[in-house]
C-alpha positions in Angstrom: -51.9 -44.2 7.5 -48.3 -43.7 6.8 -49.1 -43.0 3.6 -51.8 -40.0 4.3 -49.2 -38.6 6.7 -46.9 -38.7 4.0 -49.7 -36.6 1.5 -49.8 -34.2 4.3 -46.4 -33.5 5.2 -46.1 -32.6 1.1 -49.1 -30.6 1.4 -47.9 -28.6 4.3 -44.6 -28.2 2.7 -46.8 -26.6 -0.1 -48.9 -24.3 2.2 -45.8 -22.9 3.7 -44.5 -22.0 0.2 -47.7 -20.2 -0.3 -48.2 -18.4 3.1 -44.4 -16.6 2.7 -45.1 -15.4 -0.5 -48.5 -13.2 1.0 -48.5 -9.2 1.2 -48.4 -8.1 4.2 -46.3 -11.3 5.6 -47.7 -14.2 7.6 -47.2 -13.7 11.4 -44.1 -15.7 12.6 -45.6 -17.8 14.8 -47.8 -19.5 12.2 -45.1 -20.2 9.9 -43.3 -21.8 13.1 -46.0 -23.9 14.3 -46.0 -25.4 10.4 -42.9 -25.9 10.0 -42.6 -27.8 13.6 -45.6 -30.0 12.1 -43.6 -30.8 8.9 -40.6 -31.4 10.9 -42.4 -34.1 12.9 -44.6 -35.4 9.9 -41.1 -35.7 7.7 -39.9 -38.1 10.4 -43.0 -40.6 8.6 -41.8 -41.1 5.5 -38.4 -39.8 5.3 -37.3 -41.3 2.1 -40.3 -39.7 0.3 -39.8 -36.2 2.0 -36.4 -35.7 0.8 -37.0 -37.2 -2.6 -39.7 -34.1 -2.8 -37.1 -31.5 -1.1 -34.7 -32.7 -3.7 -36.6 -32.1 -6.8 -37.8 -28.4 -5.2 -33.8 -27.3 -4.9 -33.1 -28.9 -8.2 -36.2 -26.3 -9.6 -34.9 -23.6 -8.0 -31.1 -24.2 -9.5 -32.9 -24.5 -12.7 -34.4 -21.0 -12.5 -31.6 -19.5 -10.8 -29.3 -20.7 -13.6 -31.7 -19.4 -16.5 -32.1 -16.4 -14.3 -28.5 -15.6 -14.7 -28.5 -16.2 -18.1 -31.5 -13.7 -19.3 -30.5 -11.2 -16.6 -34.2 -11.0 -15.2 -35.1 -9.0 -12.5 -35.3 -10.8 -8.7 -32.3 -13.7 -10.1 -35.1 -16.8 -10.1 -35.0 -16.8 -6.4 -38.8 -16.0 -4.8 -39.0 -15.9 -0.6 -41.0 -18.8 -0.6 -37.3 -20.6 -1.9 -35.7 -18.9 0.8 -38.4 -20.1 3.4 -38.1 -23.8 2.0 -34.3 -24.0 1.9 -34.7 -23.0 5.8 -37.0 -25.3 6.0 -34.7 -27.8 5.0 -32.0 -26.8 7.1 -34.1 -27.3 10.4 -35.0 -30.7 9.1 -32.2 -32.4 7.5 -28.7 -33.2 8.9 -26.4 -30.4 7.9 -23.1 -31.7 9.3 -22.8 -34.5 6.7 -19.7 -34.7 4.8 -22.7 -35.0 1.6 -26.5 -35.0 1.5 -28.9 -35.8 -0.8 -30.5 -32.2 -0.2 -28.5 -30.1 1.7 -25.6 -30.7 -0.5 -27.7 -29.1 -3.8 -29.0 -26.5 -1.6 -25.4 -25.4 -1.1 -24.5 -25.4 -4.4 -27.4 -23.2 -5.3 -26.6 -21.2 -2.6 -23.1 -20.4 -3.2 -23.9 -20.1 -7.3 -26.4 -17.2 -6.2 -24.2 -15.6 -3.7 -21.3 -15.4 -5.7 -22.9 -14.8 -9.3 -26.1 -13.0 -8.9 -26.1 -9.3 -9.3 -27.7 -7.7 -5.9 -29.4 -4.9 -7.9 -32.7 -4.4 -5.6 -33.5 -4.7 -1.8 -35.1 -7.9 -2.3 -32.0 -9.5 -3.9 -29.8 -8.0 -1.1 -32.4 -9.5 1.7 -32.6 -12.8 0.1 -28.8 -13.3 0.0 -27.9 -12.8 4.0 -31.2 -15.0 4.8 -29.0 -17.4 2.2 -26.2 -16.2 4.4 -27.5 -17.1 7.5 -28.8 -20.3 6.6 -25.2 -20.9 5.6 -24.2 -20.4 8.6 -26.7 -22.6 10.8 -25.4 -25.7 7.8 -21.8 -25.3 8.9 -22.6 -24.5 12.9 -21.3 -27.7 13.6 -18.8 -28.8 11.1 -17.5 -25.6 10.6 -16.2 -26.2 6.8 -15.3 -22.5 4.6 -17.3 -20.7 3.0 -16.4 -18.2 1.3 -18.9 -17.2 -1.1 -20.7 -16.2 2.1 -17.8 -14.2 3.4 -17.5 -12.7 -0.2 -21.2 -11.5 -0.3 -20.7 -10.0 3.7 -17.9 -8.2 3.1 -18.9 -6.7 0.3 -21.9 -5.7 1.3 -20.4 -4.1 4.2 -18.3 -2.1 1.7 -21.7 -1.2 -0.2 -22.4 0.8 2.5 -19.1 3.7 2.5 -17.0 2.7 -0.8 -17.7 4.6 -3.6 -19.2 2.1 -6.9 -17.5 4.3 -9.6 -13.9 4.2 -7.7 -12.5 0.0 -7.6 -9.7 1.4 -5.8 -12.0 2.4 -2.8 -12.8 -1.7 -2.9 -9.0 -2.5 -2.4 -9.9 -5.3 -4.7 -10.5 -7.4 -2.0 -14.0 -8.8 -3.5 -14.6 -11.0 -6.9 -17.3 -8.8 -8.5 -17.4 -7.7 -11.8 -17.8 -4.0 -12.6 -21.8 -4.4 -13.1 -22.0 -6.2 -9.2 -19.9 -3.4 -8.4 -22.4 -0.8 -9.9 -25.4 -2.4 -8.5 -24.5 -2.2 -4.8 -25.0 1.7 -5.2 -27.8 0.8 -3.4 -27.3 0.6 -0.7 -24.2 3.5 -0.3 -25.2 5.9 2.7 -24.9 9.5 1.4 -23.6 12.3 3.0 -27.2 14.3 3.4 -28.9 10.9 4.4 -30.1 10.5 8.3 -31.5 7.9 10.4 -35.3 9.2 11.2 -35.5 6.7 14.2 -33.4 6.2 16.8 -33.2 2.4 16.5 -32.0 -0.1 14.2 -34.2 -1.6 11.5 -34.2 -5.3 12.0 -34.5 -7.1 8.8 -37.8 -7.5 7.8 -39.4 -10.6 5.5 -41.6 -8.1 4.0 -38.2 -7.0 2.4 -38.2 -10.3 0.5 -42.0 -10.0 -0.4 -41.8 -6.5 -1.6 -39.9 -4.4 -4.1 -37.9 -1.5 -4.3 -38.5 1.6 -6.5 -35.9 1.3 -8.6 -36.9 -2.5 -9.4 -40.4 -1.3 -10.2 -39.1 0.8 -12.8 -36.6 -1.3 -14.0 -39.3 -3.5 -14.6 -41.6 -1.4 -16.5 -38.9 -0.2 -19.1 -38.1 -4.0 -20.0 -39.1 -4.9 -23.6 -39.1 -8.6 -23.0 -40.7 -10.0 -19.6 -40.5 -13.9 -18.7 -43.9 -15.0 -18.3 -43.7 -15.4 -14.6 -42.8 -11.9 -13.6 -45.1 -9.7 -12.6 -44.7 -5.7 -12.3 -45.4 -5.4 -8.4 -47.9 -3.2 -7.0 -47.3 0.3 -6.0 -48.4 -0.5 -2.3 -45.6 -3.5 -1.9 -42.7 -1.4 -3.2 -39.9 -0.4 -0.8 -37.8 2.9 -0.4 -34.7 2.4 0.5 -34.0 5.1 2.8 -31.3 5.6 5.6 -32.8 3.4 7.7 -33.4 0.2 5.8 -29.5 0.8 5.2 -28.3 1.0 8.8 -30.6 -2.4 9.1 -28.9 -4.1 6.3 -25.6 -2.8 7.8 -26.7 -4.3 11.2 -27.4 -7.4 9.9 -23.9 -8.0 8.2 -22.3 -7.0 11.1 -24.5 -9.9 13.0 -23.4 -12.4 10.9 -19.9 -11.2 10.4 -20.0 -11.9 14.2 -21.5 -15.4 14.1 -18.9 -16.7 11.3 -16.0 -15.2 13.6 -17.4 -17.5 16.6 -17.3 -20.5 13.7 -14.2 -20.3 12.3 -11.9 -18.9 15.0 -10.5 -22.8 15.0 -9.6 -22.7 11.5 -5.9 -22.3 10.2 -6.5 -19.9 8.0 -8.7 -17.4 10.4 -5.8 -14.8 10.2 -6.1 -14.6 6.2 -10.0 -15.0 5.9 -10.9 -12.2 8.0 -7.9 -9.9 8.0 -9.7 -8.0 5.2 -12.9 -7.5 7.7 -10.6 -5.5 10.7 -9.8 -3.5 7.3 -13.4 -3.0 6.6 -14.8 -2.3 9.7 -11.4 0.4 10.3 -12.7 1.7 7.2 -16.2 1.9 8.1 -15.8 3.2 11.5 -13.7 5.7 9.9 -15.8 7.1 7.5 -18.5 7.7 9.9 -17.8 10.9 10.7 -16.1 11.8 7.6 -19.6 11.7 5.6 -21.5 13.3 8.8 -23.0 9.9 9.5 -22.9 10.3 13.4 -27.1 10.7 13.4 -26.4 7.0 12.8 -28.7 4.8 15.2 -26.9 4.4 18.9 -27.1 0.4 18.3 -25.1 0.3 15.6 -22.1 1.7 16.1 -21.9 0.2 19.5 -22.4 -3.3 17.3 -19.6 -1.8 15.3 -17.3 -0.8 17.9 -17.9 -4.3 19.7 -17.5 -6.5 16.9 -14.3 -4.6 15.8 -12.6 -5.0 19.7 -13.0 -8.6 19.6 -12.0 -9.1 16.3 -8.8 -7.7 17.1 -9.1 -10.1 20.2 -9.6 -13.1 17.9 -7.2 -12.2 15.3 -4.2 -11.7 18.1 -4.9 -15.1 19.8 -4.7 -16.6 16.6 -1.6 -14.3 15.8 -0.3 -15.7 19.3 -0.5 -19.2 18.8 0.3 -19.2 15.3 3.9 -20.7 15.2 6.4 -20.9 12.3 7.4 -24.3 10.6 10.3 -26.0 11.8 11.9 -29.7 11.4 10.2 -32.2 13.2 12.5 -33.3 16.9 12.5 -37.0 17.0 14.4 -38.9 20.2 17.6 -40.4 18.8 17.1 -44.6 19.0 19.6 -46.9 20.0 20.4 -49.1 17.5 19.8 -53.1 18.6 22.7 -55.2 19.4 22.0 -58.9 19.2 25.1 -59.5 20.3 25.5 -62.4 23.0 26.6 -61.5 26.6 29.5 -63.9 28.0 29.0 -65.6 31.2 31.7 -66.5 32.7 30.8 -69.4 35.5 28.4 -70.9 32.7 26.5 -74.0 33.8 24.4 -76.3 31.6 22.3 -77.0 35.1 21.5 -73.4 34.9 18.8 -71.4 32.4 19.8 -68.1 31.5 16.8 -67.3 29.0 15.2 -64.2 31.1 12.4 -65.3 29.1 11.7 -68.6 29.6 9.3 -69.4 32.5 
């Protein structure tokens, strides 16, 4: 019986990959009641489970890495990875010093985020899921990272900087000139306006589907890897004003979540300085490039997560002290010295410790 239970946690594990990869998207609350079944199925035969999870992250790292080195289109990553890696997140311990999976996964993780070039929506989706996963690993243990804070902040700067200027980046963020270039993307124009009056929330479709640019991208390559395929007209994306205010939403979520995490930290005055520059920036520039048709939501998020920055940031100022020479009590030094009695009697004991 163990062993069947065993087959069909594996097989479930499969399923899931399969159902996150379907056009339109799985409804959430079947890809939640699966992954509660393979959470309590892994529990089984735990050894065998992980040794699976294991080889799936080492796949993935393989395909990311030969991604990177043929420059093809979507970086190796599919969203069934992204599903399996949360997957694994919500199974596995995540506050161990080192795990057999969740350890990997990390490394992938911050070899995409800081490597990959976030040409298309689908890239840019994929890598604050990988963000957010990040985040619930290190909810606990709280350790850096700041490949994630790297990708956040400058996707926030996608959004107002200007690609062709570096000096607009203040050279706060390790990319090269072509990561630079491909977060044009998502760059709000001056003519651009929000049609609705709410925030787009991050959709998984965004991870299933692809933009038009990657379409055509696609079709002018000479050489295609066997496993690409040019995606159909009816699953590409636009990336209009609004899926830009909802990636620009959901970088300032998380850039609110990792403040909560690493307020404790020593060095939570120099890892977020540059993000109270950013978001002065960005809050700046909205009405500079007539942005103010910008949904309501977000630039109260904006204004909000900016005033308790500056909270955080002059707390930590505050009981941030400088270095000084430790204060130790001077000690006497020990005298062994005898003390003189002068009616001294042999009749009498004067050892105070002798019973």
């Amino acid at each position: 019986n163990k062993e069947k239970l065993g087959d069909l946690c594996l097989v479930l594990t499969e399923h899931l990959a399969v159902l996150t990869e379907q056009d339109p998207p799985v409804p959430a609350p079947i890809i939640d009641g699966i992954v509660k079944h393979i959470g309590e199925l892994a529990a089984v035969d735990p050894g065998r489970f992980g040794e699976h999870c294991r080889q799936v992250v080492i796949d993935c790292h393989w395909r990311v890495q030969q991604a990177l080195k043929t420059d093809t289109v979507g970086g190796g990553l599919r969203a069934s990875d992204v599903a399996l890696m949360r997957l694994f997140a919500s199974v596995f311990s995540s506050s161990d010093r080192f795990h057999t999976v969740i350890t990997p996964m990390l490394i992938l993780i911050c070899q995409y985020l800081s490597q990959h070039t976030f040409a298309t929506l689908r890239d840019i989706s994929c890598g604050l899921v990988l963000v957010g996963i990040v985040h619930e690993t290190q909810r606990l243990s709280r350790r850096l990272v700041p490949e994630a804070l790297n990708f956040l902040l400058a996707t926030l700067a996608a959004t107002v900087c200007n690609s062709a200027d570096p000096a607009d980046w203040d050279g706060q963020y390790p990319l090269s000139r072509r990561q630079r270039d491909a977060y044009r993307l998502l760059h709000i124009g001056i003519a651009e306006k929000c049609k609705s009056k709410k925030a787009l929330p991050m959709r998984w479709a965004w991870l299933i589907s692809s933009t038009a640019d990657e379409t055509s991208g696609q079709q002018q390559q000479q050489q295609r890897p066997a496993a690409t395929t040019t995606p159909s007209p009816s699953s590409t994306v636009v990336v209009t004003a609004d899926v830009k205010y909802g990636v620009l939403r959901a970088c300032l979520q998380l850039s609110r979540r990792f403040i909560d995490s690493y307020f404790q930290l020593p060095a939570f005055i120099e890892c977020f300085e540059p993000l109270q520059r950013l978001l002065a920036k960005i809050a700046e520039r909205l009405p500079k490039f007539r942005l103010q048709h910008a949904p309501a939501e977000v630039v109260d998020l904006l204004a909000s997560t900016r005033v308790y920055l500056d909270e955080q940031l002059g707390q930590a100022q505050s009981a941030r002290v400088p270095l000084k020479l430790q204060y130790h009590k001077p000690l006497a030094i020990g005298s062994f010295a005898p003390k003189f009695e002068a009616g001294y009697s042999l009749d009498v004991h004067y050892d105070p410790d002798r019973s």
